[in-house]
VOPAGU-2260 file (C-alpha; in pm, 1 decimal, decimal comma):
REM VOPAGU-2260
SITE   aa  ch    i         X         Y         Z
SITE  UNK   A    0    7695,9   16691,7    7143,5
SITE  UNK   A    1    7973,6   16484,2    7288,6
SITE  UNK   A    2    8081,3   16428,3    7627,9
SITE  UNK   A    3    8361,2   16679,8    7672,2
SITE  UNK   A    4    8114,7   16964,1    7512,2
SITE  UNK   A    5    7874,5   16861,3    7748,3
SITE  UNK   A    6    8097,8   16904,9    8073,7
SITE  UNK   A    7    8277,8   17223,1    7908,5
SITE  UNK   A    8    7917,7   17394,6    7865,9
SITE  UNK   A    9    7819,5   17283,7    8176,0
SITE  UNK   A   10    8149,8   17440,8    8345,9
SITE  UNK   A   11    8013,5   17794,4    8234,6
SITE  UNK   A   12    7703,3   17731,6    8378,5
SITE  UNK   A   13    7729,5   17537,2    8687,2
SITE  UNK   A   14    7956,7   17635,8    8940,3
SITE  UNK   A   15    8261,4   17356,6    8982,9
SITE  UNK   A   16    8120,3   17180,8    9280,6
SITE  UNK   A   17    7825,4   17091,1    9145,2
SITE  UNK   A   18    7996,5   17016,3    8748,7
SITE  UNK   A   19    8241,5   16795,2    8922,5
SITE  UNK   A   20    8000,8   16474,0    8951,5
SITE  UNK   A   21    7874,8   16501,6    8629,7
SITE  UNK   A   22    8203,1   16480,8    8450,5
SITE  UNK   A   23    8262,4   16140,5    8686,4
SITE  UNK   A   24    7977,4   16004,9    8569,6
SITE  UNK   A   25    8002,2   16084,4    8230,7
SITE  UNK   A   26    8382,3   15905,5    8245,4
SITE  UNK   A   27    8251,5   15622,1    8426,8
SITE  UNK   A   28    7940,9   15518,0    8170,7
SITE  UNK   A   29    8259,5   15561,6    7861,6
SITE  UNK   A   30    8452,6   15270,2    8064,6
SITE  UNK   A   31    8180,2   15053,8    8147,4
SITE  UNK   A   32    8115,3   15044,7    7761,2
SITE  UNK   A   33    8462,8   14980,3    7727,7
SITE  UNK   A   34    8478,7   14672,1    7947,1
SITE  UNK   A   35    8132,0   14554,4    7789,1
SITE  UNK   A   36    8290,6   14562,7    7450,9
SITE  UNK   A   37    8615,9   14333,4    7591,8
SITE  UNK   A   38    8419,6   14106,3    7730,6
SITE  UNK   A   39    8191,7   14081,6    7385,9
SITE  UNK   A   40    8525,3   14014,7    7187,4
SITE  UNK   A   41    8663,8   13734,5    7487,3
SITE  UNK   A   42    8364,9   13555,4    7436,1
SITE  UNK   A   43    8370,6   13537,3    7080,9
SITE  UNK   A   44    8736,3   13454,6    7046,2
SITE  UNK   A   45    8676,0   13175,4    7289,5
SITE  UNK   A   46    8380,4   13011,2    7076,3
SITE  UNK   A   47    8608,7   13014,3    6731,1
SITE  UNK   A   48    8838,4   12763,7    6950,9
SITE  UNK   A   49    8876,3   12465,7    6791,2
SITE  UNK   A   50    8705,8   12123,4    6992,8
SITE  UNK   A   51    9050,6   11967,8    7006,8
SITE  UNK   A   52    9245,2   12255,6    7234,7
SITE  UNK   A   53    8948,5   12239,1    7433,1
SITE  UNK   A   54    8971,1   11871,5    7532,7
SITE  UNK   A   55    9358,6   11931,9    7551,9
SITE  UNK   A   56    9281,4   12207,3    7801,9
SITE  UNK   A   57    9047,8   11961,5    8035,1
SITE  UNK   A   58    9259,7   11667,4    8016,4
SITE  UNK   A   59    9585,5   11851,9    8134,0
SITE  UNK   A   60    9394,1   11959,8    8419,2
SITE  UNK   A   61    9203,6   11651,9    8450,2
SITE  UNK   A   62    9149,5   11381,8    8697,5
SITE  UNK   A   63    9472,9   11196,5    8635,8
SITE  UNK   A   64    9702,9   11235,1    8939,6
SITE  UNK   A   65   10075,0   11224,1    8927,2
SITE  UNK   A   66   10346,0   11225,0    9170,3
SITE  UNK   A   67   10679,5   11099,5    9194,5
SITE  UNK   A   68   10971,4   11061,1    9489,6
SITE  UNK   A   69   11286,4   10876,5    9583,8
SITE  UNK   A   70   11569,5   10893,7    9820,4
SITE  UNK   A   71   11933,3   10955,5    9802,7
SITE  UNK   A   72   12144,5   10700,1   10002,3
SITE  UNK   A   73   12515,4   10682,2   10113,7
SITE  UNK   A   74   12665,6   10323,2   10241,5
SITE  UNK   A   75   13047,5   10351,3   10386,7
SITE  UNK   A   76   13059,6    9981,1   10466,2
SITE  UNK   A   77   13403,8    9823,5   10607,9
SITE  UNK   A   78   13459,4    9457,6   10595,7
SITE  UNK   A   79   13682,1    9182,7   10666,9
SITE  UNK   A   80   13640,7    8791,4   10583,3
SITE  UNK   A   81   13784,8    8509,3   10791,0
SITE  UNK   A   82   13820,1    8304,5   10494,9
SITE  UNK   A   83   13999,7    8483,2   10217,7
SITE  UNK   A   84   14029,5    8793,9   10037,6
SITE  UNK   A   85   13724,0    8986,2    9922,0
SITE  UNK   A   86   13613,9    8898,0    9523,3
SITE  UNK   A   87   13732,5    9225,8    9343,9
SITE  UNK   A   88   13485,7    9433,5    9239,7
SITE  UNK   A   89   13186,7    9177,5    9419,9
SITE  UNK   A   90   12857,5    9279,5    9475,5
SITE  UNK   A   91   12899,4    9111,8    9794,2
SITE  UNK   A   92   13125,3    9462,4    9883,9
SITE  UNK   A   93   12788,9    9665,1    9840,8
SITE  UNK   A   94   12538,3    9454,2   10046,8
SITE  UNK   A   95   12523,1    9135,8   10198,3
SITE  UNK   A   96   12532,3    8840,0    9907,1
SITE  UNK   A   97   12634,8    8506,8   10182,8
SITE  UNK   A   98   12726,2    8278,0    9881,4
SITE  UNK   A   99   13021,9    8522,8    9819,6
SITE  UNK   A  100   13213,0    8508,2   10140,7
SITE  UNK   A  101   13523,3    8264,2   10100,8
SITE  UNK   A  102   13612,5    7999,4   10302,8
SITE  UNK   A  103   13945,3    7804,4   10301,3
SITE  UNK   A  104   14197,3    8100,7   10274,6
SITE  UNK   A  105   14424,0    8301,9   10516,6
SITE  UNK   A  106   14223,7    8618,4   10676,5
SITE  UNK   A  107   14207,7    8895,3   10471,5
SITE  UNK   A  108   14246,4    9279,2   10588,0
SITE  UNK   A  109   13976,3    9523,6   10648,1
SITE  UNK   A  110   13833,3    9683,9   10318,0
SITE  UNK   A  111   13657,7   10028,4   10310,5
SITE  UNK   A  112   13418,9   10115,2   10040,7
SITE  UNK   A  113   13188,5   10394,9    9976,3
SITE  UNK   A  114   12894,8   10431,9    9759,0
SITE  UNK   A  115   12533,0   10613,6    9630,3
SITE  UNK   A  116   12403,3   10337,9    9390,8
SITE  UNK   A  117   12113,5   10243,0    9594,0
SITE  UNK   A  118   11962,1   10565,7    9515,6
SITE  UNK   A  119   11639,3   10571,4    9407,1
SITE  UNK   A  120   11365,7   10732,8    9187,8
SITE  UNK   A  121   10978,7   10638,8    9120,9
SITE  UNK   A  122   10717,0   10791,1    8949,4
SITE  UNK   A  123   10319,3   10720,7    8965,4
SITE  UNK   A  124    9979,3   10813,3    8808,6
SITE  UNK   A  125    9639,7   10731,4    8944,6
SITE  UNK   A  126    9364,7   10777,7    8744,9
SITE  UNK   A  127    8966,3   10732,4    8807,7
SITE  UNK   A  128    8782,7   10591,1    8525,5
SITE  UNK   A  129    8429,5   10499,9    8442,6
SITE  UNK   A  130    8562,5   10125,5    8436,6
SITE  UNK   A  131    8766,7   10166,4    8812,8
SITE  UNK   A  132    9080,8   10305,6    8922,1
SITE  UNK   A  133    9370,7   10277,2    8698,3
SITE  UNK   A  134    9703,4   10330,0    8819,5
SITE  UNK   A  135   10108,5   10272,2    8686,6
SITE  UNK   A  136   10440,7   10233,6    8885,3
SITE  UNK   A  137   10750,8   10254,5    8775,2
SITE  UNK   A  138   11079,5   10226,1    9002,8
SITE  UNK   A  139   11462,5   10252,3    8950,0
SITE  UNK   A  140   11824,4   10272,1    9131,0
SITE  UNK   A  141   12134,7   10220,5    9014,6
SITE  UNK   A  142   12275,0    9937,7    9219,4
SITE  UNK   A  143   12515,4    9665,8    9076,7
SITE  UNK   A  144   12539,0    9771,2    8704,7
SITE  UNK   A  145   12868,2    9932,9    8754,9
SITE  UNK   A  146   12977,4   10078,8    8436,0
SITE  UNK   A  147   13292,1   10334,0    8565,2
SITE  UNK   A  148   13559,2   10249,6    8806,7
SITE  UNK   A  149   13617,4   10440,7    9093,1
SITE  UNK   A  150   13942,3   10617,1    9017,6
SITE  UNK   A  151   13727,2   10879,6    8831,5
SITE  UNK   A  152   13364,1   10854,1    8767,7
SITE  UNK   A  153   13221,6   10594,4    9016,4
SITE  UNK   A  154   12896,2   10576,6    8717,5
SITE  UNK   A  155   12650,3   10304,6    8730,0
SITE  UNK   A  156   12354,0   10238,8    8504,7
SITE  UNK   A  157   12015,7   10319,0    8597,7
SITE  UNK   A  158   11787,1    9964,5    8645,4
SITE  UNK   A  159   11398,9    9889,9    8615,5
SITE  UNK   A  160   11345,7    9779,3    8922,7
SITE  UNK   A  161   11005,4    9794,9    8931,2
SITE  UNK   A  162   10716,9    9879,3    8615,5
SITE  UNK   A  163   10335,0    9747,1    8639,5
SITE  UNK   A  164   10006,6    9900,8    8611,6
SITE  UNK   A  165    9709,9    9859,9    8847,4
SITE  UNK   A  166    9345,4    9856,4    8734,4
SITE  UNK   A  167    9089,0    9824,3    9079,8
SITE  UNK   A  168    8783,3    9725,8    8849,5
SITE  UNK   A  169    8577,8    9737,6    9213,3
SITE  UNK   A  170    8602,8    9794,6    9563,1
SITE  UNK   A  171    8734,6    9456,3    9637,8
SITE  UNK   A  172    8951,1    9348,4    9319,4
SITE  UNK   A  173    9184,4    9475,4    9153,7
SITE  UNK   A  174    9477,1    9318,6    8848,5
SITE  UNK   A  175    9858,3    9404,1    8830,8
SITE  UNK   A  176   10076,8    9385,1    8493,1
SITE  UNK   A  177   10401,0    9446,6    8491,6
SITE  UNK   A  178   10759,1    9368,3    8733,9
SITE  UNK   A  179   10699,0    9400,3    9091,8
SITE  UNK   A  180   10800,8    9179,4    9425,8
SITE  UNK   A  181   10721,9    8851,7    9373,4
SITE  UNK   A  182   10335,3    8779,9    9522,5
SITE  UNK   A  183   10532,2    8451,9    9709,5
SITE  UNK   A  184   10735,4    8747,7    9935,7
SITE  UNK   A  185   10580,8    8957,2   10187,0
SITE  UNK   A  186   10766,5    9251,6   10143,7
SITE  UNK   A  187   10603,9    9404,1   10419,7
SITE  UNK   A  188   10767,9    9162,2   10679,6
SITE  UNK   A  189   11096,2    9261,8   10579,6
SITE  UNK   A  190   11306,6    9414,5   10867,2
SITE  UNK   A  191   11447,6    9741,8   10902,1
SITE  UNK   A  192   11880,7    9709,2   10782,3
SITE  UNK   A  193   12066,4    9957,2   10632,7
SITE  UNK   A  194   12211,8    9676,6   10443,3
SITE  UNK   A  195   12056,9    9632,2   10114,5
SITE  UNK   A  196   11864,9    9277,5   10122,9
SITE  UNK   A  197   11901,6    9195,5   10508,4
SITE  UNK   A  198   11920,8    8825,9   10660,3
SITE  UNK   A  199   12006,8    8559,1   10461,6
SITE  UNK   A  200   11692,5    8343,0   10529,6
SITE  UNK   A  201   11458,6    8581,8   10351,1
SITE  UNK   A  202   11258,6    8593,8   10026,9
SITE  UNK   A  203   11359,9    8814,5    9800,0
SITE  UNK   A  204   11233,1    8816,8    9449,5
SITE  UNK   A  205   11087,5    9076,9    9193,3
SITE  UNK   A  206   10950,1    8944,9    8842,6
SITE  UNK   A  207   10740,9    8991,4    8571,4
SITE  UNK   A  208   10332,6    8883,9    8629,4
SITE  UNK   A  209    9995,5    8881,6    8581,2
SITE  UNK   A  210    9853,0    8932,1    8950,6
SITE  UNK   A  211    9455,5    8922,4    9077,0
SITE  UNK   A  212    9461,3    9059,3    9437,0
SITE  UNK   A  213    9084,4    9036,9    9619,5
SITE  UNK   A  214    8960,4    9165,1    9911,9
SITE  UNK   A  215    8720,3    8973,6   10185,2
SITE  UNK   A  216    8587,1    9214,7   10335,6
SITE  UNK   A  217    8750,1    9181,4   10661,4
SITE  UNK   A  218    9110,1    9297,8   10617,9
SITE  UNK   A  219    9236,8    8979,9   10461,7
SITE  UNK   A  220    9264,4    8904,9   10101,6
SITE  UNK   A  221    9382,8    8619,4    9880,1
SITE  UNK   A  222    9601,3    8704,5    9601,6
SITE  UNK   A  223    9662,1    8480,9    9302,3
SITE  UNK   A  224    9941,8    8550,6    9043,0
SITE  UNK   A  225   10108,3    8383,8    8749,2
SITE  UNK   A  226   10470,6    8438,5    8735,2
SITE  UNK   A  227   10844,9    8462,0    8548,3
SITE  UNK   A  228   10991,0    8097,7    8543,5
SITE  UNK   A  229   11389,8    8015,0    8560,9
SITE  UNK   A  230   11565,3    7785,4    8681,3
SITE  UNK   A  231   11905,4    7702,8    8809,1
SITE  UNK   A  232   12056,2    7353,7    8868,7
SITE  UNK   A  233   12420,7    7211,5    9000,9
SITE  UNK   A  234   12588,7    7056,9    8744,6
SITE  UNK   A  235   12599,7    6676,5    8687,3
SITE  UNK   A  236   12900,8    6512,4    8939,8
SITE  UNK   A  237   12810,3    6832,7    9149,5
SITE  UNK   A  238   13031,3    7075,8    8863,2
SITE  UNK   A  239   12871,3    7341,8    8670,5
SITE  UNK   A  240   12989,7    7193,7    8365,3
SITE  UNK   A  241   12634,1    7105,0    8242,7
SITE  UNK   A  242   12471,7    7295,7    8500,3
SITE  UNK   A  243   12349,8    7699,0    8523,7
SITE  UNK   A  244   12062,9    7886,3    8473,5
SITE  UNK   A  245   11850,0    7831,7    8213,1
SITE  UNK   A  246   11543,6    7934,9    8017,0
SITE  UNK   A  247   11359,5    7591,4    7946,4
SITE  UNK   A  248   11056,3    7662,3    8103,4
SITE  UNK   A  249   10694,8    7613,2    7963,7
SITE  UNK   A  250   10522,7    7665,3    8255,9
SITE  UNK   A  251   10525,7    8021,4    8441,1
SITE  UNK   A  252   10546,6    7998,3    8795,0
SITE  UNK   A  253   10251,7    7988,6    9012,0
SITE  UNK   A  254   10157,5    8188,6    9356,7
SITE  UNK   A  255    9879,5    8124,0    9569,6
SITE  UNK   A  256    9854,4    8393,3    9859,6
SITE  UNK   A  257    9616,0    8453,7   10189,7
SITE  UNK   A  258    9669,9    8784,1   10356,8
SITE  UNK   A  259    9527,1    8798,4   10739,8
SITE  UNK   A  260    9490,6    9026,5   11034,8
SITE  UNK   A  261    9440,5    8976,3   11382,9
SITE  UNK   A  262    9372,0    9274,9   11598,6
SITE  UNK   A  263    9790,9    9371,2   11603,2
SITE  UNK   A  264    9913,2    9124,3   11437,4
SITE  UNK   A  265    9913,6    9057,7   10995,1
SITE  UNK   A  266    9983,7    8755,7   10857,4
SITE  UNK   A  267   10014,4    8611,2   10523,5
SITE  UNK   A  268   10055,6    8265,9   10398,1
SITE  UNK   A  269   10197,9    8173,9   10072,3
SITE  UNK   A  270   10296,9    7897,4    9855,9
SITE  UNK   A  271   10437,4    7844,9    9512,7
SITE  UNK   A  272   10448,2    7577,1    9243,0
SITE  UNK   A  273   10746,7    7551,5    8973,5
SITE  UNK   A  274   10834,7    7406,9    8692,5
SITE  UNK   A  275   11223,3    7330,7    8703,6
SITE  UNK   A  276   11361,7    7209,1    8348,9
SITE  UNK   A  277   11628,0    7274,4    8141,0
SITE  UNK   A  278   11710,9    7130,9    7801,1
SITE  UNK   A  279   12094,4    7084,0    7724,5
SITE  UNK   A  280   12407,1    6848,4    7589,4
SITE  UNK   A  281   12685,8    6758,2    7809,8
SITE  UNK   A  282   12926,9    6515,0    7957,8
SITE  UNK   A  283   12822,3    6307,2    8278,8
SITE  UNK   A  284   13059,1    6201,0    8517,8
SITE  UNK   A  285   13174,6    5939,2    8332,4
SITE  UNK   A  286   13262,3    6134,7    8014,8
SITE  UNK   A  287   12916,6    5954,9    7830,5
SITE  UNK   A  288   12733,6    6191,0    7629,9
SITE  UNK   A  289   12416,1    6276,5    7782,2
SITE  UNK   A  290   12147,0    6456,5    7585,5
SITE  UNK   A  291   11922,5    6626,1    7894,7
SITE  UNK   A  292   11565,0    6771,4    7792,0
SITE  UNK   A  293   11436,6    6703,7    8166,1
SITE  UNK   A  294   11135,6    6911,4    8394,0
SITE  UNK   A  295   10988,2    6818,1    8757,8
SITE  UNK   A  296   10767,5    7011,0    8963,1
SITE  UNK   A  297   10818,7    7164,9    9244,8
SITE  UNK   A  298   10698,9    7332,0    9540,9
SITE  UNK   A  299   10765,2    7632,4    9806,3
SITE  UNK   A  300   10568,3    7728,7   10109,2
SITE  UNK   A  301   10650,7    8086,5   10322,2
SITE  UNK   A  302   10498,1    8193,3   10642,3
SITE  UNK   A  303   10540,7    8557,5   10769,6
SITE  UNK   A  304   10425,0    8782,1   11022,7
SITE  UNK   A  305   10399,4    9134,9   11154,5
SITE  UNK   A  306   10340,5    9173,4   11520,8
SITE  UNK   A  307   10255,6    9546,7   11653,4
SITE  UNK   A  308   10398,1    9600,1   11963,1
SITE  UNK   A  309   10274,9    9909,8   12070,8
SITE  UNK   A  310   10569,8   10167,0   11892,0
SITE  UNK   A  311   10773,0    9803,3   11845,4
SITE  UNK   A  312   10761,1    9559,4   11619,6
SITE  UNK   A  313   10847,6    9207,7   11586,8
SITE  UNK   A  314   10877,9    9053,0   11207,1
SITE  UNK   A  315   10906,2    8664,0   11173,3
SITE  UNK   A  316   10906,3    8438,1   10811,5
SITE  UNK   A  317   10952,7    8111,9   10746,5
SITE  UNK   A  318   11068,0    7909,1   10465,3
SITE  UNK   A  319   11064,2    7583,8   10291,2
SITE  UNK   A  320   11029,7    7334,2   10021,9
SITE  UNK   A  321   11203,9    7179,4    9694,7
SITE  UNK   A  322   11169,5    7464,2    9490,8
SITE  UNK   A  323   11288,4    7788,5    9688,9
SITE  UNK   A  324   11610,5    7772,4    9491,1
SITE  UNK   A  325   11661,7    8156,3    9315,5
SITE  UNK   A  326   11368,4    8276,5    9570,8
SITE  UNK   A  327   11564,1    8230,1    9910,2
SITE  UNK   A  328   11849,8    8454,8    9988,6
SITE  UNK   A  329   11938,9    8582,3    9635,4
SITE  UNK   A  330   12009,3    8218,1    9531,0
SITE  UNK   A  331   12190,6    8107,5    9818,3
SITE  UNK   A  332   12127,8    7759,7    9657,1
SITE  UNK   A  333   11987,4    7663,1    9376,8
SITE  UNK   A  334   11632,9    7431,2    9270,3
SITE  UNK   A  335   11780,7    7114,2    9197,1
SITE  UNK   A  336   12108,4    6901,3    9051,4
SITE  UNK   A  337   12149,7    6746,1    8701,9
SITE  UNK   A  338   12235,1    6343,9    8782,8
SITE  UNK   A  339   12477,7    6126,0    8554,2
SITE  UNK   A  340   12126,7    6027,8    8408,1
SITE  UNK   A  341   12037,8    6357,7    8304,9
SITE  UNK   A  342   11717,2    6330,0    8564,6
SITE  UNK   A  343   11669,0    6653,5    8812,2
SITE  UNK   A  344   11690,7    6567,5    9171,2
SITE  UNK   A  345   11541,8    6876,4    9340,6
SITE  UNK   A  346   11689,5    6986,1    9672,6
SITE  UNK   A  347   11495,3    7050,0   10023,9
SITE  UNK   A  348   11576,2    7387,8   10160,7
SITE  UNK   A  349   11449,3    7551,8   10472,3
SITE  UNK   A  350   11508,3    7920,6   10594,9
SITE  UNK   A  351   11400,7    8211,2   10792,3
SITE  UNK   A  352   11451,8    8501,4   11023,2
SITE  UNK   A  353   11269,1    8718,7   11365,5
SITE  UNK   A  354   11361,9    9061,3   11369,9
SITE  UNK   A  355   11264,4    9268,1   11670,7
SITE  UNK   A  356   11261,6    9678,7   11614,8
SITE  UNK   A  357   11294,0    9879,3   11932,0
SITE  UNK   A  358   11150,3   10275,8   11954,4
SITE  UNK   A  359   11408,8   10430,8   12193,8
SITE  UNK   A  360   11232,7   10718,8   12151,7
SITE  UNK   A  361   11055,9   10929,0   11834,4
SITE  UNK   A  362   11403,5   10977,2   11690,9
SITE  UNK   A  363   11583,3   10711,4   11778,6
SITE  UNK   A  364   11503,7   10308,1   11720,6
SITE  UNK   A  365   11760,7   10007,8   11680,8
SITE  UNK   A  366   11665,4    9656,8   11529,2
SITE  UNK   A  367   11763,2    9320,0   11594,0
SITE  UNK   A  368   11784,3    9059,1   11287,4
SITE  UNK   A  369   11908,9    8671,1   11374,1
SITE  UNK   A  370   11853,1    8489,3   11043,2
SITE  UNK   A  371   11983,6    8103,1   10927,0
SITE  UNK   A  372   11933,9    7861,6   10651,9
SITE  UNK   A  373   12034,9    7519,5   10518,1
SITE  UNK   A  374   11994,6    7319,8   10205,2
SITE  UNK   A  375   11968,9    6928,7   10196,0
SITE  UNK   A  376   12245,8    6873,4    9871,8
SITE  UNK   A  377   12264,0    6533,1    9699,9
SITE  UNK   A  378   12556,8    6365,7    9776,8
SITE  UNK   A  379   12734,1    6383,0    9490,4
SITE  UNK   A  380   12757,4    6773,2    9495,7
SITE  UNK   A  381   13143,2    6944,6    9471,3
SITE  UNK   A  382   13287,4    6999,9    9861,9
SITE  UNK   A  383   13262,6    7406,4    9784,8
SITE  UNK   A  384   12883,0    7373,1    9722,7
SITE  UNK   A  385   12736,4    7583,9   10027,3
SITE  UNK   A  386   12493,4    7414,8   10269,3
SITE  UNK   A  387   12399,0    7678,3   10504,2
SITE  UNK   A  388   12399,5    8037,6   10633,6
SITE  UNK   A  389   12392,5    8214,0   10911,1
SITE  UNK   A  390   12354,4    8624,4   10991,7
SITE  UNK   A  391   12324,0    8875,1   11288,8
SITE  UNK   A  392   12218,3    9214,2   11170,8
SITE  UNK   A  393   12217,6    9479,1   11486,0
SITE  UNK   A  394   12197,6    9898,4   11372,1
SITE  UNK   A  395   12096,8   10209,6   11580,0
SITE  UNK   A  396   11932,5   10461,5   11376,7
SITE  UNK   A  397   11858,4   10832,8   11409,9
SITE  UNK   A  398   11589,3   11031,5   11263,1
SITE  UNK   A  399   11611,7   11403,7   11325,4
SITE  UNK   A  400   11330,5   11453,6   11089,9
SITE  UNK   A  401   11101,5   11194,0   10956,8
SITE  UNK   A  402   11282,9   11233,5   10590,4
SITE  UNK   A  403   11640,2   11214,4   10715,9
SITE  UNK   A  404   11747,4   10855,3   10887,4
SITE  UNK   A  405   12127,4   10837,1   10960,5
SITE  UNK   A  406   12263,8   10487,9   11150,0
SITE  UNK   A  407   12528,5   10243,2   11173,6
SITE  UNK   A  408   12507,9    9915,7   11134,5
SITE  UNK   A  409   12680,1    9566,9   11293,9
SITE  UNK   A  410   12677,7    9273,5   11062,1
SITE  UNK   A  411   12800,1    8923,6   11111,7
SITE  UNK   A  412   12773,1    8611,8   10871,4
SITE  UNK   A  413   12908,4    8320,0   10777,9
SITE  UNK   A  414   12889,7    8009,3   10547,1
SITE  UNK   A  415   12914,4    7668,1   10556,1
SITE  UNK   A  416   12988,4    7445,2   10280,7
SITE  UNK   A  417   12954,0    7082,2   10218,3
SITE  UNK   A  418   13340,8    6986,0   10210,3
SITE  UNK   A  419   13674,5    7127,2   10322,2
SITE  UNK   A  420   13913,4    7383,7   10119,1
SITE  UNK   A  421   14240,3    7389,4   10309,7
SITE  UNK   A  422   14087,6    7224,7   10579,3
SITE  UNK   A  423   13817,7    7494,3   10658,2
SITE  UNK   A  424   13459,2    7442,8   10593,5
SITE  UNK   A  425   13328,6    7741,9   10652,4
SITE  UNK   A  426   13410,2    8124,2   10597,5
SITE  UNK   A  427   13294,5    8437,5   10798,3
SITE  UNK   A  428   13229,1    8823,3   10725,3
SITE  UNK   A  429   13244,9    9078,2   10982,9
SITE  UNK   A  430   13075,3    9438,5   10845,4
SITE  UNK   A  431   13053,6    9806,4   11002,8
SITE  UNK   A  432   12778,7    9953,5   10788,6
SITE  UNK   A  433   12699,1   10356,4   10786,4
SITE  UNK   A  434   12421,0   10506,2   10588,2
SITE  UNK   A  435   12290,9   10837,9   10549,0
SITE  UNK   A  436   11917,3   10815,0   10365,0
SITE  UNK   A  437   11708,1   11126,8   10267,3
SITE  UNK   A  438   11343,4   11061,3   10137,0
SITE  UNK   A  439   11203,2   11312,7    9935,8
């Protein structure tokens, strides 16, 4: 007899109080075979799965970790030169660049400029492996590869700034492929500016390398890391003609680093060995052929430091050597000059900065940035080849939230050259700097 015959008979015989519960139960035994036979058919859908979807399924919710993040960033920068009218369309008019500030013309007015191209986006993946952590950066902004004008579109093209990938093959070691900062610059011991680069004396260098980072155990570490060569020489008689950059190199360049801490204060020490060489045909001073295929070595030794001050901080580096050339202040100078021989006489350069950061308070701070350096140029270099810098960097900066930082920003530089242009030998650049930086 079926279940609704079975509670209908019992209806005529029971009175509906007691008939009531048996129906329920009845009902509930027909669902509970119901779900039984759901489950059944789940199950074997799931087993006639292919293997493949299956790994699919576990690796997109594997151990691979990504994340990514950025910030947005808006300069309004105002500046006037003491030496001349601003370079049209410079990138000296988006951050500070010293070798771009004139010298030997009348003062110039007061130019206002406003831009996002320091923007920036990254994106990262960590994953665990049987073999050690494996990890990949990659980085990129928009800054100087202007490709629209600013009468409509105000476009620039995205750059790699940075692109490597990490493997920690133990607790201690670890190997980096790829572009990132230079292993010869402590990037940590750069100050806080809401100018792009900051003081003139600085490092400031990302390349291509192979880069073997160990730990001792202690909090210091010595890095070692092979490196992007280039080089870039004055010209024979102190002209470019003959001179530039070039691509001559058969050596890379090479990076020994120590990394140390004592109780609040890090330290690293770092030096570099280079190759500079080019290979080229030109006239000497003297209009005689010369047929240059030339290389000496070089050197470059860096200091910095990071002292905790409580909240404060102060920041110190040092530079110097025969080689800092393209590494110092965005090539403030360059490595070396081509003689009427052909030979490479390298040049001795020394620079640095201290920057002191002050915590008014949890929202507001200020920095202090005093930054100089000089270059000792062969003789026979032209009068407008530049022989030292000099830059003040002062900003007060507010931070309603840790992601939002808006500040302003007092710069001051100037240049000095090795000659006279109108009977000045030296220029100067007075800057108002305002930024408004969100960090997502």
């Amino acid at each position: 007899m079926s279940t609704n015959n079975k509670c209908a008979e019992t209806k005529r015989f029971l009175p509906a109080l007691a008939a009531l519960p048996l129906c329920l139960m009845a009902a509930s035994s027909q669902a509970e075979s119901l779900e039984e036979r759901v489950a059944r058919l789940e199950a074997a859908l799931a087993a006639q799965q292919p293997s493949e979807n299956k790994t699919a399924a576990k690796s997109s919710n594997g151990k691979t970790e990504y994340s990514f993040g950025g910030y947005i960033k808006l300069d309004a920068i105002s500046s006037q030169y003491s030496g001349g009218e601003r370079a049209t369309s410079a990138v000296g008019d988006d951050f500070l660049v010293a070798s771009t500030i004139p010298v030997g013309g009348e003062s110039g007015d007061a130019n206002f400029d406003m831009q996002a191209r320091h923007s920036r986006l990254w994106f990262k993946t960590v994953t665990p492996t049987a073999a050690g952590q494996v990890s990949s950066y990659i980085e990129m902004d928009f800054g100087v590869n202007q490709i629209g004008d600013e009468r409509i579109s105000n476009s620039s093209v995205n750059r790699i700034r940075q692109a490597y990938v990490s493997w920690q093959y133990d607790a201690d070691s670890s190997l980096l492929a790829g572009q990132s900062w230079s292993t010869f610059f402590n990037v940590a011991s750069l100050p806080e500016t809401l100018d792009f680069v900051g003081p003139v004396g600085t490092l400031f260098e990302r390349q291509s390398q192979l880069r073997w980072t160990h730990g001792l155990g202690d909090g210091s570490s010595v890095m070692f890391a092979l490196e992007n060569p280039s080089t870039g020489l004055y010209g024979a008689a102190g002209s470019d003609a003959g001179g530039g950059a070039y691509d001559n190199n058969s050596l890379p360049d090479v990076v020994l680093r120590y990394n140390g801490t004592s109780g609040s204060l890090s330290y690293s020490l770092a030096s570099v060995i280079r190759e500079i060489a080019y290979k080229q045909d030109f006239n000497n001073s003297a209009a005689v052929a010369v047929s240059g295929d030339e290389s000496e070595m070089g050197y470059g030794v860096s200091a910095a430091m990071i002292w905790k001050l409580g909240a404060d901080d102060l920041k110190v580096q040092l530079n110097a050597g025969n080689a800092l050339g393209r590494y110092m202040g965005l090539q403030s100078y360059r490595d070396g000059m081509i003689e009427d021989s052909g030979d490479i006489e390298l040049i001795d350069e020394i620079g640095g900065f201290i920057a002191y950061r002050h915590f008014w308070n949890d929202q507001w701070r200020s920095s202090i940035v005093l930054s100089a350096s000089s270059a000792d140029n062969p003789d026979e270099v032209a009068a407008t080849t530049s022989k030292s810098y000099q830059s003040l960097h002062l900003n007060l900066l507010y931070s309603p939230v840790a992601a939002l930082t808006l500040g302003a920003e007092f710069i001051h530089a100037s240049r000095n050259i090795e000659g006279e242009v109108n009977g000045d030998d030296s220029g100067e650049l007075d800057r108002l700097q305002f930024s408004v930086k969100y960090v997502f």
